[in-house]
ZADOMI-983428 format. One record per residue (C-alpha): x, y, z; residue in three letters. Coordinates in Angstrom, 3 decimals, decimal comma, padded with zeros to 6 digits. Each point is the difference from the previous one (the first is absolute). Last residue first. Layout:
REM residues N
+----------+----------+----------+------+
|     east |    north |       up | rest |
+----------+----------+----------+------+
|        X |        Y |        Z |  ALA |
...
+----------+----------+----------+------+
END
This chain:
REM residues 363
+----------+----------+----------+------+
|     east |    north |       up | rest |
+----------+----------+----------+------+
|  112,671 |  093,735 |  075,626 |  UNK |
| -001,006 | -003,572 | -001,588 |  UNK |
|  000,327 | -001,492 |  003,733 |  UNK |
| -001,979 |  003,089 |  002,060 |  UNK |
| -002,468 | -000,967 | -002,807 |  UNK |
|  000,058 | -003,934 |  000,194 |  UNK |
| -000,334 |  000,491 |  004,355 |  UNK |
| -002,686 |  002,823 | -000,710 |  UNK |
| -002,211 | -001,982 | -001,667 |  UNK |
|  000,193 | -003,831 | -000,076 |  UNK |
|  001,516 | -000,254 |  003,329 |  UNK |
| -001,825 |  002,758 |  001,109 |  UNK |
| -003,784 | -001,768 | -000,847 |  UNK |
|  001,370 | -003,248 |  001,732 |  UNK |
|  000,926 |  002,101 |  003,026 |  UNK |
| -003,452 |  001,744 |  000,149 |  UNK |
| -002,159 | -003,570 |  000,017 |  UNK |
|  003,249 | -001,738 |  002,668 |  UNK |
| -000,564 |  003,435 |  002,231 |  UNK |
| -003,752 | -000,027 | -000,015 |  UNK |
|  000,181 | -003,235 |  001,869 |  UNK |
|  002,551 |  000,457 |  001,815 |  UNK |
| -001,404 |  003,232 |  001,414 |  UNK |
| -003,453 | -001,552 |  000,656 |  UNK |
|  001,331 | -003,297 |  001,595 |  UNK |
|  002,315 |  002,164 |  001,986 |  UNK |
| -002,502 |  002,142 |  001,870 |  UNK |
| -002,138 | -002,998 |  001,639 |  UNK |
|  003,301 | -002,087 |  001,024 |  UNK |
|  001,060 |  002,890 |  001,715 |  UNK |
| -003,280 |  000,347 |  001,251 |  UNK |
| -000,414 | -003,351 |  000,862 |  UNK |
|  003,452 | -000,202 |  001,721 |  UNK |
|  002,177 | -002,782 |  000,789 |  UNK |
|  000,003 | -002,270 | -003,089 |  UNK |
|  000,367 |  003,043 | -002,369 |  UNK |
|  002,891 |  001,802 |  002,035 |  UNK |
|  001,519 | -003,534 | -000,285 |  UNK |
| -000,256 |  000,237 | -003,770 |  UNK |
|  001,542 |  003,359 | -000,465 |  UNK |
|  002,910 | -000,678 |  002,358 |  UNK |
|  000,529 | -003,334 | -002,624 |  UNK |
| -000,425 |  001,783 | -003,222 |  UNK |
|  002,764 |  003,146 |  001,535 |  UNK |
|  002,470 | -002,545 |  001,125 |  UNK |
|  000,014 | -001,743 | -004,166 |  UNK |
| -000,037 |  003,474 | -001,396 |  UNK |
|  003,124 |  000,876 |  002,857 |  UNK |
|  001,585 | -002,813 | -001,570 |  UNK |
| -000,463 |  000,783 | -003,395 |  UNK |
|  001,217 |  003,511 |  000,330 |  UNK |
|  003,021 | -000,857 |  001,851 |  UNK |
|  001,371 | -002,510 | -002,923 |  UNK |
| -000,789 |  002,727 | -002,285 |  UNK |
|  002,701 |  001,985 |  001,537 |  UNK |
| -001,324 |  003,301 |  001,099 |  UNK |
|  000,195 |  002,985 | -001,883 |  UNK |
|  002,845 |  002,569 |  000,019 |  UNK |
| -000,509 |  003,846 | -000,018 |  UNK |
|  003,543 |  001,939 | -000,812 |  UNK |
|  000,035 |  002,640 |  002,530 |  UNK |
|  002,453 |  003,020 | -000,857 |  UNK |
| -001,126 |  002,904 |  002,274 |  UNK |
| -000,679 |  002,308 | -002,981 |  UNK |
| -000,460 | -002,058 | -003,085 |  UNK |
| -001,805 | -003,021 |  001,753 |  UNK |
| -001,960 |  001,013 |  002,566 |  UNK |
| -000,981 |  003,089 | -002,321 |  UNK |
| -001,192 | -001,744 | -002,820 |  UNK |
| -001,725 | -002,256 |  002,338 |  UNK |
| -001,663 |  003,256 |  001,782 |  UNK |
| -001,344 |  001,083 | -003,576 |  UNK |
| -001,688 | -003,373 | -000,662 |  UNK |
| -001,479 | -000,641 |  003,574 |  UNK |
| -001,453 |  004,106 | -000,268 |  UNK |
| -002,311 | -001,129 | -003,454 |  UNK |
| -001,540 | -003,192 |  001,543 |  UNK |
| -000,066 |  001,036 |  002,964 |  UNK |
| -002,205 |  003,149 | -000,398 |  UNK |
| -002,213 | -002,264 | -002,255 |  UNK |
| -000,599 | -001,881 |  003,016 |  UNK |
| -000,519 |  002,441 |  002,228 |  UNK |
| -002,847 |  002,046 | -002,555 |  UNK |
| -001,898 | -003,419 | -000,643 |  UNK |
| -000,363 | -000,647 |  003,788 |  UNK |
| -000,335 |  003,977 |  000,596 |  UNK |
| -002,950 |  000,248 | -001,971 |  UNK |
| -002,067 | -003,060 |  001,339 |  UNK |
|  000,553 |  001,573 |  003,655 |  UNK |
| -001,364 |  003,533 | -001,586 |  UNK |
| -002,956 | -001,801 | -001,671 |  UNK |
| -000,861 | -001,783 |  003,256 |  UNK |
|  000,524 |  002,321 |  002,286 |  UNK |
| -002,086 |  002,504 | -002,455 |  UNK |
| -002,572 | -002,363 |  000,113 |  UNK |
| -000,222 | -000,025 |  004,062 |  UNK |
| -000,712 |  003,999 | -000,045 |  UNK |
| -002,762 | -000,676 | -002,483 |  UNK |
| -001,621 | -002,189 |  002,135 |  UNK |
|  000,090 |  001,369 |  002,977 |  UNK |
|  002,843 | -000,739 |  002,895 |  UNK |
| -000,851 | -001,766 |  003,033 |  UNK |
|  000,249 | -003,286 | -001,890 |  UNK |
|  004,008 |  000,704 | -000,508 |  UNK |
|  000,854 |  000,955 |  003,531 |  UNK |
| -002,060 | -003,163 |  001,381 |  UNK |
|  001,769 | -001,911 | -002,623 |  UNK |
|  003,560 |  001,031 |  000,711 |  UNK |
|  002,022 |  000,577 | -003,394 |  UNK |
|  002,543 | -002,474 | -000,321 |  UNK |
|  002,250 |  001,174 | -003,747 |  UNK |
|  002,098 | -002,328 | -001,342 |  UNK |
|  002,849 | -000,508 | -001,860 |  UNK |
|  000,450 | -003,122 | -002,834 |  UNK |
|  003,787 | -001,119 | -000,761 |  UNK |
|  000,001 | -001,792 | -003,599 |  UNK |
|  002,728 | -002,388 | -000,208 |  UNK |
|  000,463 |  000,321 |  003,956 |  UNK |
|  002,490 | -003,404 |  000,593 |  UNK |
|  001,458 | -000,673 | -002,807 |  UNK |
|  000,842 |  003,080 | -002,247 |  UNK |
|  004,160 | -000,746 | -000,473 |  UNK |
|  001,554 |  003,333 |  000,071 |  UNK |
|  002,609 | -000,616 |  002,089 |  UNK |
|  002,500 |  002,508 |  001,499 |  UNK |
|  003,154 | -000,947 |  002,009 |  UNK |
|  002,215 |  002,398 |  001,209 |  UNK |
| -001,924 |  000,550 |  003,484 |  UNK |
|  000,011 |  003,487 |  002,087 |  UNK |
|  000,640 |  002,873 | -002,441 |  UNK |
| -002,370 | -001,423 | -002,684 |  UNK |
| -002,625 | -000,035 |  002,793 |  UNK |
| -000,548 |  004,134 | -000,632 |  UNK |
| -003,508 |  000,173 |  001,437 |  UNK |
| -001,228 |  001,741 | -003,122 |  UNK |
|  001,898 | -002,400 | -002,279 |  UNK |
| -001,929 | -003,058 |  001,161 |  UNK |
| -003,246 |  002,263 | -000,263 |  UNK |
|  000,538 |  000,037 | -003,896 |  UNK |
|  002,042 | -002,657 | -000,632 |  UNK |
| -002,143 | -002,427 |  001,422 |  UNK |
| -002,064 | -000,790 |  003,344 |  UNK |
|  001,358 | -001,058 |  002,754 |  UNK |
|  001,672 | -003,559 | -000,023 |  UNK |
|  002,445 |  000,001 |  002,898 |  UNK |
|  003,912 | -001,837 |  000,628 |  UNK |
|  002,247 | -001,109 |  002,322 |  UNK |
| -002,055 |  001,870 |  003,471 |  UNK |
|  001,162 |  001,273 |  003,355 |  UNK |
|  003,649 |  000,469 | -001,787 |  UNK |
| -000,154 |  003,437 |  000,724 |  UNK |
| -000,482 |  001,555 | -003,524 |  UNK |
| -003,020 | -002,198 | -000,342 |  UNK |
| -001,131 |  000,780 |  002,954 |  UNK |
|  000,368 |  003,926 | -000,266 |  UNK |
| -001,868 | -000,721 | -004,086 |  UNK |
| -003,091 | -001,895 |  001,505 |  UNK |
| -001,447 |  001,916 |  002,565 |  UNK |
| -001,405 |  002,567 | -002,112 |  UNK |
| -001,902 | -002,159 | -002,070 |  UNK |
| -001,573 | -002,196 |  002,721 |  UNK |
|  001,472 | -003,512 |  000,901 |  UNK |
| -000,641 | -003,498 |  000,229 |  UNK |
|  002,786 | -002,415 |  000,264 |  UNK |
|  000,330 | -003,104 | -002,061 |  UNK |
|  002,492 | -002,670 |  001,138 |  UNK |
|  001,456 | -001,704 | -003,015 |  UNK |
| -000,254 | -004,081 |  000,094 |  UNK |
| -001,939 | -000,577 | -003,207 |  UNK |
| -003,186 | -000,333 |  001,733 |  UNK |
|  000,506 |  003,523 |  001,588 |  UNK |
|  000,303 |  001,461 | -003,668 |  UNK |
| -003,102 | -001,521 | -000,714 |  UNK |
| -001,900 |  001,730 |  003,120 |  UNK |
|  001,692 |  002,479 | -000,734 |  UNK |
| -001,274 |  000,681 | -003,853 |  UNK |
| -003,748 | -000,640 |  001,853 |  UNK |
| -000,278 |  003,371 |  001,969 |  UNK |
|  003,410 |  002,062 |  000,853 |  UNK |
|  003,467 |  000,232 | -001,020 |  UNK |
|  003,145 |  001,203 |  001,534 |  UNK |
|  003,005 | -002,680 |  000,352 |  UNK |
|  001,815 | -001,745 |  002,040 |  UNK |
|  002,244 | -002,321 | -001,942 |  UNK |
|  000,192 | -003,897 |  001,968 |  UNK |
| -000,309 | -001,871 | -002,739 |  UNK |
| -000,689 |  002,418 | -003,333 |  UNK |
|  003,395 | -001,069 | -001,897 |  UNK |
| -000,987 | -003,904 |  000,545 |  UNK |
| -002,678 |  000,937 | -002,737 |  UNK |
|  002,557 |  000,850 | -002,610 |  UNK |
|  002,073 |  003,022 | -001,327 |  UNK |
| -000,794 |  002,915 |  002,520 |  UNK |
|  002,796 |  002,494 |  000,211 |  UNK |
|  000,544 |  001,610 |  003,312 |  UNK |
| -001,449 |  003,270 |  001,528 |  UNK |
| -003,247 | -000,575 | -001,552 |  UNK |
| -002,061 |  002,810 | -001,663 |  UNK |
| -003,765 | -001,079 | -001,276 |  UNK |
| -001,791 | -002,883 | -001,986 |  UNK |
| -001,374 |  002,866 | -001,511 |  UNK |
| -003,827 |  001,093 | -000,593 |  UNK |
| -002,682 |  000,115 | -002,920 |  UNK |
| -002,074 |  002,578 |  000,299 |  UNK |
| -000,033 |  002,529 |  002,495 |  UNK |
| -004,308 | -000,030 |  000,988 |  UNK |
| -002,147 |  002,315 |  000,782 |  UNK |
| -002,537 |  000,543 |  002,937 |  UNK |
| -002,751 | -002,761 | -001,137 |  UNK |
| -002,918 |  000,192 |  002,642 |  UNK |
| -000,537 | -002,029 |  003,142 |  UNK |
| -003,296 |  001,007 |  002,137 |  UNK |
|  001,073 | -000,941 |  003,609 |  UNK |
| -002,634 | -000,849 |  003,202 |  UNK |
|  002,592 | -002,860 |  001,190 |  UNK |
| -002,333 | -002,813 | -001,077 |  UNK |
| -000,559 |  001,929 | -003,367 |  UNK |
|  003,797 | -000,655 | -001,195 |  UNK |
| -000,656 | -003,453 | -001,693 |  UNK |
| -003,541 |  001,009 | -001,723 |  UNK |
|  002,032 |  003,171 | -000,843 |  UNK |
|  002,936 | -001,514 | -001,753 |  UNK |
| -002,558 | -002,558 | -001,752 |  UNK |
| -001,923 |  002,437 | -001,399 |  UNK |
|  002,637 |  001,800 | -001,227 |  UNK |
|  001,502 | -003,213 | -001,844 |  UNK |
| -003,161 | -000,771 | -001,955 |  UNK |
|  001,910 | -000,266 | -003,107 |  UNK |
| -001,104 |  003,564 | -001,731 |  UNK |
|  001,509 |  002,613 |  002,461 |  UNK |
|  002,321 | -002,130 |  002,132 |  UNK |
|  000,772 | -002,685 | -002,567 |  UNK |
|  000,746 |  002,576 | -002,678 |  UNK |
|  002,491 |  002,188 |  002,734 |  UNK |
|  001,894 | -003,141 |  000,837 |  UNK |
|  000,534 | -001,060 | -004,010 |  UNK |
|  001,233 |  003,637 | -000,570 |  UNK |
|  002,011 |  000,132 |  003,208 |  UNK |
|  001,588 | -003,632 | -000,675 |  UNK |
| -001,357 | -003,690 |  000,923 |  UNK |
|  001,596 | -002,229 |  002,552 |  UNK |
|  003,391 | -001,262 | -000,465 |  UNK |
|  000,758 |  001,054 |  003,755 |  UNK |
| -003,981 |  001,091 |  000,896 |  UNK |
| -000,780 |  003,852 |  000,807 |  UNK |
| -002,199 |  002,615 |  001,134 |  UNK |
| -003,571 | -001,458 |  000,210 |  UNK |
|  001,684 | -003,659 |  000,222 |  UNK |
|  001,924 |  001,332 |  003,629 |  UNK |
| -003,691 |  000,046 |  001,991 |  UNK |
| -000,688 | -003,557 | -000,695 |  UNK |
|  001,277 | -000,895 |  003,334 |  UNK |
| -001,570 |  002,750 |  001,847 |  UNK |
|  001,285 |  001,405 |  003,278 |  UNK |
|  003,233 | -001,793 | -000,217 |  UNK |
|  000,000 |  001,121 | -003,556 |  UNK |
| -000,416 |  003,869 |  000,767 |  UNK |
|  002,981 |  001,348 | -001,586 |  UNK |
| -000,897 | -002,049 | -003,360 |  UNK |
| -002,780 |  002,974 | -000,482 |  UNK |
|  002,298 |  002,677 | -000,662 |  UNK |
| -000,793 |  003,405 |  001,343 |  UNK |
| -001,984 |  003,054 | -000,127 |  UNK |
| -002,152 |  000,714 |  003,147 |  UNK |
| -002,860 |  001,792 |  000,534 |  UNK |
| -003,451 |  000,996 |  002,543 |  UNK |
|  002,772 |  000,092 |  003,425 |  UNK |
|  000,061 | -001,314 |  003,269 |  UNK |
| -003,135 | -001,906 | -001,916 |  UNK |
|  000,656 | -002,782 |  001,808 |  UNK |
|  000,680 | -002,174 | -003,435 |  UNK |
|  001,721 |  003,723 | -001,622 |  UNK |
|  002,301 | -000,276 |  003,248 |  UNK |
|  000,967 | -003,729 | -000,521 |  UNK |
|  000,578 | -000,278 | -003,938 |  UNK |
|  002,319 |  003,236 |  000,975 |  UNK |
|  002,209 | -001,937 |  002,686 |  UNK |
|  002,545 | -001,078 | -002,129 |  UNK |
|  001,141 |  003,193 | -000,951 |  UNK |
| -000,008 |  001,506 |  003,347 |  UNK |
| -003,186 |  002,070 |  000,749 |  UNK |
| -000,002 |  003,890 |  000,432 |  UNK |
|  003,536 |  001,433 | -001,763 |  UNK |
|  001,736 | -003,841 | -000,103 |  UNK |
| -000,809 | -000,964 | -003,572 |  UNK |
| -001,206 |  003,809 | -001,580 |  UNK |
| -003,171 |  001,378 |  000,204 |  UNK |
| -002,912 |  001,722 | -002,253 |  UNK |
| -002,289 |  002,311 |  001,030 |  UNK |
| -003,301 | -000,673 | -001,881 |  UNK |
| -002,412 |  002,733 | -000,684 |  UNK |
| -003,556 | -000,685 | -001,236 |  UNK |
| -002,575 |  003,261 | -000,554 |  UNK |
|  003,041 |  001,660 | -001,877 |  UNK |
| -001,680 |  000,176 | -003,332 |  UNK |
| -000,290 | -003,673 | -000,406 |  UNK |
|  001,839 | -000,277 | -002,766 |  UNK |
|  002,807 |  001,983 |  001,231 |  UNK |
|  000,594 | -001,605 |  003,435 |  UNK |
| -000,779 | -003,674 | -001,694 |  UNK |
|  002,756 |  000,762 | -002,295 |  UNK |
|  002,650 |  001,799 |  002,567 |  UNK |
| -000,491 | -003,099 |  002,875 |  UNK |
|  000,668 | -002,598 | -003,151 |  UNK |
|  002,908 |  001,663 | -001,013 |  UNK |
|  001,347 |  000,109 |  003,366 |  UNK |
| -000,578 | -003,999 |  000,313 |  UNK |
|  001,826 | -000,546 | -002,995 |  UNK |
|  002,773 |  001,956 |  000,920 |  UNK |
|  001,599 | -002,101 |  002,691 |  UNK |
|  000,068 | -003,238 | -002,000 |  UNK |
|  001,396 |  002,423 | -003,385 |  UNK |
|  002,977 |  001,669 |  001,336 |  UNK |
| -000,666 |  000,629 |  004,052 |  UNK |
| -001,986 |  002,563 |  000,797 |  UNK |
| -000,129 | -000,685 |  003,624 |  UNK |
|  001,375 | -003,941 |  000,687 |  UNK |
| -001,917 | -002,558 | -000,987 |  UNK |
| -002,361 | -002,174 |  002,168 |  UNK |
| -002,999 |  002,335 |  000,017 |  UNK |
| -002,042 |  001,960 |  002,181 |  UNK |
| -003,231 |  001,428 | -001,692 |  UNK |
| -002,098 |  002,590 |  002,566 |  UNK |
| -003,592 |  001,586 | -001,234 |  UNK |
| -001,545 |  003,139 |  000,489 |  UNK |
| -003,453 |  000,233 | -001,732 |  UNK |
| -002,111 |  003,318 | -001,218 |  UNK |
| -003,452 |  000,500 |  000,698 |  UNK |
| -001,762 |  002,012 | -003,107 |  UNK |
| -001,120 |  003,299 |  001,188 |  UNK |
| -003,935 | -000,118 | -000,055 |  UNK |
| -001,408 |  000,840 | -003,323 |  UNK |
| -002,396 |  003,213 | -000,363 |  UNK |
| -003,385 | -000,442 | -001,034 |  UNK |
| -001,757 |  000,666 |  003,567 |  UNK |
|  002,070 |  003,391 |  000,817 |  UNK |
| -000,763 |  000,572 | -003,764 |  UNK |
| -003,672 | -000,329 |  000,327 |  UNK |
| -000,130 |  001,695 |  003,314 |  UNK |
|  001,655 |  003,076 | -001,347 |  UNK |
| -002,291 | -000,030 | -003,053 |  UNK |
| -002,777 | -000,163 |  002,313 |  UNK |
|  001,178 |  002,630 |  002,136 |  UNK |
|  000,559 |  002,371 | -003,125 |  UNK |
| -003,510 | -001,054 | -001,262 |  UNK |
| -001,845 |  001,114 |  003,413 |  UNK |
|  002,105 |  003,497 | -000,090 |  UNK |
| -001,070 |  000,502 | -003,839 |  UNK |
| -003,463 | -000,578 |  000,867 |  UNK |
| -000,127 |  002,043 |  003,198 |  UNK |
|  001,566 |  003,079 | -001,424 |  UNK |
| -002,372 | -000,926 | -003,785 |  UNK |
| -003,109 |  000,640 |  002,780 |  UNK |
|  001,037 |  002,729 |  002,120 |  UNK |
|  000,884 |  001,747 | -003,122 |  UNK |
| -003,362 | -000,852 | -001,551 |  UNK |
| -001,903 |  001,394 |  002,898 |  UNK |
|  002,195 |  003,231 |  000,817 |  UNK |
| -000,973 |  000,626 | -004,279 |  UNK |
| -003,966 | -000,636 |  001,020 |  UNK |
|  000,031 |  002,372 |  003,166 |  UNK |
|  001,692 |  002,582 | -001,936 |  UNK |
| -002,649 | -000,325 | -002,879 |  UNK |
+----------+----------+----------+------+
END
């Protein structure tokens, strides 16, 4: 009886010892491999946290942070902290870096039609921009123009509709713009250069020391919001609100293609959902700080906003038709990109003019 108990013991010993290993193996076998995390770089062309343009790109780095459970991190720097502004369409296209946030008419010397994606004097506004892009055929287009330099384009934001700008003197007819040096970039100085100004290119936080100087007469920026923010009121007297030249100013995201098609699937969605995110979140951000900083321009450091004669208006309309038709001649993408966003510009302009142009009208 001994003999038989020592037996079964031995027995259930080595059964529960084989199962324990088993179950050891199973779960060294079941268990998921840490999840590789990414580290990427985006320069920009703003200054660090600056109102709105500088945010944009922070929001974007928290979003895809926290929906990706910390697996992609993107450090996010300022104009000048890494990469000059100007430079960033350079380091994402060498992959110096995997992002940039910018706007896309910086790069027209690189890419004639590159300034339509952001912004066309008289061209269409955010809402109109953002429809094209999305549902137009627009995005493909960006890319298909931006692929020779190995950079994905997304939608970064966009500031609405923006000013004529601050001018040291008063502007009252086209012979008022000969010979005035002012800051503005893409296709709204290539019009201004036709009617005799001098346009000079500039980042954000060069422009307020040369305006103050003398370097410069006059700069666009932005509006309100960001003009406020950099405290121009206390450099030029003259303030006009006139949307000409950027009525609907698209920003961009370059994302390096290598970086991007290295990522996995889900990892590249949540670029794409958290860059589709902060377009519609910067714009309404704009749209609600441009209101409060007027109120403020105006009650606290006394700026009364004028608007340009319309004698101005139609002559820089008249400029901007003939720029836009040279580009055409000379480039095929150019010419390529602007057949689509005419196109669906005249179709959604009729529909506004018999929509939201009666409403805004009745109100």
């Amino acid at each position: 009886m001994k003999k038989t108990i020592k037996r079964i013991s031995l027995a259930v010993l080595t059964l529960t010892a084989l199962f324990g290993c088993g179950e050891k193996a199973a779960e060294g076998t079941n268990a998921a491999a840490p999840a590789q995390t990414y580290k990427w770089k985006m320069v920009t062309s703003w200054p660090k946290n600056f109102p709105g343009l500088g945010l944009a790109p922070e929001k974007f780095a928290t979003m895809v942070d926290e929906m990706s459970a910390g697996r992609l991190k993107v450090q996010v720097y300022g104009a000048g902290e890494l990469v000059p502004g100007f430079e960033v369409f350079d380091a994402v296209s060498q992959g110096t870096v995997q992002m940039g946030h910018s706007g896309s008419y910086y790069w027209k010397g690189k890419i004639p039609s590159s300034p339509i994606f952001g912004a066309i004097p008289f061209g269409m506004t955010a809402t109109e921009l953002n429809a094209w892009l999305h549902h137009g055929g627009g995005l493909e287009l960006w890319q298909e123009m931006y692929k020779p330099f190995g950079i994905i384009p997304m939608a970064g934001g966009n500031s609405g509709g923006q000013f004529a700008g601050w001018f040291k003197k008063e502007i009252n007819s086209m012979e008022d713009l000969k010979g005035l040096k002012m800051r503005i970039p893409g296709l709204g100085g290539e019009v201004l250069q036709r009617a005799g100004a001098v346009p000079v290119t500039l980042t954000g936080g060069e422009i307020f020391s040369s305006l103050q100087s003398g370097a410069i007469d006059a700069t666009e920026w932005v509006g309100p919001y960001n003009d406020l923010a950099f405290g121009f009121y206390q450099a030029a007297d003259f303030y006009y609100s006139s949307v000409w030249h950027e009525p609907g100013t698209g920003l961009e995201f370059l994302i390096n293609e290598k970086a991007y098609n290295e990522l996995p699937k889900d990892l590249q969605k949540i670029v794409e959902v958290a860059a589709r995110a902060v377009n519609e979140d910067t714009l309404d951000e704009y749209n609600a700080r441009n209101n409060a900083a007027m109120q403020t321009l105006k009650e606290k450091h006394n700026i009364v906003p004028r608007e340009l004669p319309p004698e101005v208006i139609e002559g820089l309309r008249k400029i901007t038709e003939d720029v836009i038709a040279e580009q055409v001649a000379a480039d095929p993408g150019f010419a390529k990109v602007w057949t689509s966003y005419s196109e669906f510009m005249a179709s959604i302009r009729a529909y506004h003019d018999s929509t939201l142009r009666a409403y805004l009208n009745n109100r």
